[in-house]
C-alpha positions in Angstrom: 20.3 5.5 -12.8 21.7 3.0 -10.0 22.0 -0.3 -11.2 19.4 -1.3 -8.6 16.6 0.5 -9.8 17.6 -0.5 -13.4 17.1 -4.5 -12.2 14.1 -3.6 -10.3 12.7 -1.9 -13.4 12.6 -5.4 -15.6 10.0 -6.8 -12.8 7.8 -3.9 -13.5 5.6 -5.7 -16.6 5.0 -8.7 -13.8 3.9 -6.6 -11.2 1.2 -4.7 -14.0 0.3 -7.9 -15.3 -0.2 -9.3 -11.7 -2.1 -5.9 -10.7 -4.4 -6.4 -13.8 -5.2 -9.8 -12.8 -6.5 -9.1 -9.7 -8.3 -5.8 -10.8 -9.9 -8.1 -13.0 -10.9 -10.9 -10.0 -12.6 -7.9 -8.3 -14.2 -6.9 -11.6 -15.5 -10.2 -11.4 -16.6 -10.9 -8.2 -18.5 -7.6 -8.4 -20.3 -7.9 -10.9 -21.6 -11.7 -9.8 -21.9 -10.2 -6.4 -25.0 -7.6 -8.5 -26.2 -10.5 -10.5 -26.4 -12.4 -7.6 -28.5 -10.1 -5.2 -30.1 -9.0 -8.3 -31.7 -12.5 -8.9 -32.3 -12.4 -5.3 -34.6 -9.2 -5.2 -36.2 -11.2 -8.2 -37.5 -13.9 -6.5 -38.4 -12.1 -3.4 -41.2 -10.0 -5.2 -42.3 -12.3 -8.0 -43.7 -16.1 -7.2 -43.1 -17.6 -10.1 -39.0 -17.1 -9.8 -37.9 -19.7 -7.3 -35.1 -17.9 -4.3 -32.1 -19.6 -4.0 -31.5 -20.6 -0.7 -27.6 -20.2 -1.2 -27.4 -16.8 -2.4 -27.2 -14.7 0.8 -24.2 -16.9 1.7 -22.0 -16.5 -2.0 -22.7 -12.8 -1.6 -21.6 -12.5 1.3 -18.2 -14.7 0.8 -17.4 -12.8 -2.9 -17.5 -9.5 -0.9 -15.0 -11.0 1.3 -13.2 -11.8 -1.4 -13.6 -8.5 -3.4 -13.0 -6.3 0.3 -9.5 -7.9 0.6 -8.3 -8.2 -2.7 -9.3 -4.5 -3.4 -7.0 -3.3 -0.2 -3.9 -5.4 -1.1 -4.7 -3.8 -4.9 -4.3 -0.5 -3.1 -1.2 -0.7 -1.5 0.6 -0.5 -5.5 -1.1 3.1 -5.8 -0.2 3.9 -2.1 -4.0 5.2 -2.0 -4.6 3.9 1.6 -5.0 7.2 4.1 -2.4 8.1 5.6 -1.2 10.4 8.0 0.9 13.4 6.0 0.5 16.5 8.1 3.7 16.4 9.0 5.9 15.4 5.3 5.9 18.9 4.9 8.0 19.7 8.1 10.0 17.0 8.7 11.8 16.8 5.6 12.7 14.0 2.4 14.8 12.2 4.0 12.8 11.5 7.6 9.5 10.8 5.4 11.5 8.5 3.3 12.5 6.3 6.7 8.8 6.4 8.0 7.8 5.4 4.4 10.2 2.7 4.3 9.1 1.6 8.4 5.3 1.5 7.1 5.5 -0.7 4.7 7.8 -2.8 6.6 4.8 -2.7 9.2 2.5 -3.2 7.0 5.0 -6.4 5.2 4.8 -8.3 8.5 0.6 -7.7 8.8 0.6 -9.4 5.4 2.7 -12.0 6.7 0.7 -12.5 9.6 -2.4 -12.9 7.3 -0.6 -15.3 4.9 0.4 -18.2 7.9 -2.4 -17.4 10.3 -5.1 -17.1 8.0 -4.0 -20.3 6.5 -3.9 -22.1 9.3 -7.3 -20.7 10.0 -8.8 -21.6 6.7 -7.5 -25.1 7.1 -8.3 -25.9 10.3 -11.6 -24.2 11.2 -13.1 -23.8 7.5 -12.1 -27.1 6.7 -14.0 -28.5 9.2 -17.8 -27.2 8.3 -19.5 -26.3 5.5 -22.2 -23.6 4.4 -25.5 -23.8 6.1 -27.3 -23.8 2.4 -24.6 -25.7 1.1 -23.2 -28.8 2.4 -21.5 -29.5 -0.4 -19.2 -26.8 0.5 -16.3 -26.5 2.6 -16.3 -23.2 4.8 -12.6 -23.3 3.8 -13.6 -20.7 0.6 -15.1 -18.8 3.2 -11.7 -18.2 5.0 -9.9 -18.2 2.5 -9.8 -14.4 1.2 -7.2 -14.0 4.1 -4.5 -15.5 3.2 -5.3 -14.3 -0.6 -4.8 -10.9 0.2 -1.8 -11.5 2.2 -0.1 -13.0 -0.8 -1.5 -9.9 -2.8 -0.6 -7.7 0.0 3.4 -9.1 -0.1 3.6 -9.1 -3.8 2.9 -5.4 -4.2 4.5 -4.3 -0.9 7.5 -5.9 -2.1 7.3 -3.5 -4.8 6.2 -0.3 -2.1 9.4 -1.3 -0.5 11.8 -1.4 -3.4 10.2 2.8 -4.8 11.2 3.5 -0.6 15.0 1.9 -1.4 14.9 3.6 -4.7 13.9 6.7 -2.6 16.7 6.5 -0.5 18.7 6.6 -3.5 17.8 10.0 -4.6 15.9 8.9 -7.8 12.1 9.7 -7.9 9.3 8.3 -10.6 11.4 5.3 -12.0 10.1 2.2 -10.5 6.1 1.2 -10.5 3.3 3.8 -8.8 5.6 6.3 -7.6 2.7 9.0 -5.8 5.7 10.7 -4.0 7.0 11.3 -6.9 4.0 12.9 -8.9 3.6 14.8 -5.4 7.3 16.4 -5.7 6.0 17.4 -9.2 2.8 19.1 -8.5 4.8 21.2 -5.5 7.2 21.8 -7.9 5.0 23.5 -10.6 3.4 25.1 -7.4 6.1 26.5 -6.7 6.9 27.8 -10.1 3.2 29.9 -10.3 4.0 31.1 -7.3 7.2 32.6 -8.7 5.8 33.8 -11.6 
């Protein structure tokens, strides 16, 4: 095994332990997201349970939250659609490249979301606040951007480093490695075929 892969390999636990974490926030956020428009739906139908007035507004914001956070949690599994028509015919070695330019692509988007979103959050949230709330800076409202693009670079760092790893020939050592579980169901494919 290249020494690379071998260094990159130590990092794994962080990146599970990070990927837990934000499984968990989601976990979280949905299930005050139910509770939420569950106390909601309460107080619409019986008079005696008083509405909150704030509650359309925090539902709204924690499936902000849970949306973004739940696409930068994809980009570890690689479970986004893609376009693979073609990985068949073009070969390992082309795929590998277009692998490799995706998530570079997809590196800068994050990046983009990180400073921009920021910015945004910090100029134009900090400036208002939520209608029911006053209390409350629209900043947490904005805010999910930037979060996922922190997510989003954290585990596309690790995407990139399974494409390098790729390039190397070696297949299934490093984090979430679909290509690799792909290469082994065509494999045993190919073996019942044989048989």
């Amino acid at each position: 095994m290249p020494k690379f892969v071998e260094k990159m390999k130590k990092l794994e636990p962080m990146y599970d332990f990070v990927y837990k974490l934000f499984l968990g926030i989601c976990k979280f956020l949905l299930i005050a997201d139910i509770c939420i428009t569950g106390y909601i739906v309460v107080a619409r139908y019986c008079p005696f349970v008083p509405a909150p007035n704030w509650g359309e507004e925090i539902i709204l914001s924690l499936m902000a939250y849970m949306a973004v956070l739940s696409a930068a949690l994809a980009i570890r599994r690689n479970a986004h659609i893609r376009m693979t028509a073609f990985d068949r015919k073009l070969g390992r070695k082309v795929v590998n490249v277009l692998d490799l330019a995706a998530d570079i692509c997809v590196m800068i988007l994050a990046v983009i979301m990180l400073v921009v979103g920021m910015q945004y959050s910090i100029q134009v949230g900090a400036r208002g606040t939520y209608i029911s709330m006053t209390w409350l800076s629209k900043f947490w409202m904005y805010f999910p951007v930037p979060l996922a693009g922190i997510a989003m670079i954290f585990f596309e760092l690790e995407r990139i480093m399974i494409d390098i790893e790729h390039f190397l020939g070696v297949y299934g050592q490093l984090g979430v490695d679909t290509e690799a579980e792909q290469m082994k169901l065509e494999k045993e494919a190919a073996e019942k075929e044989a048989k």
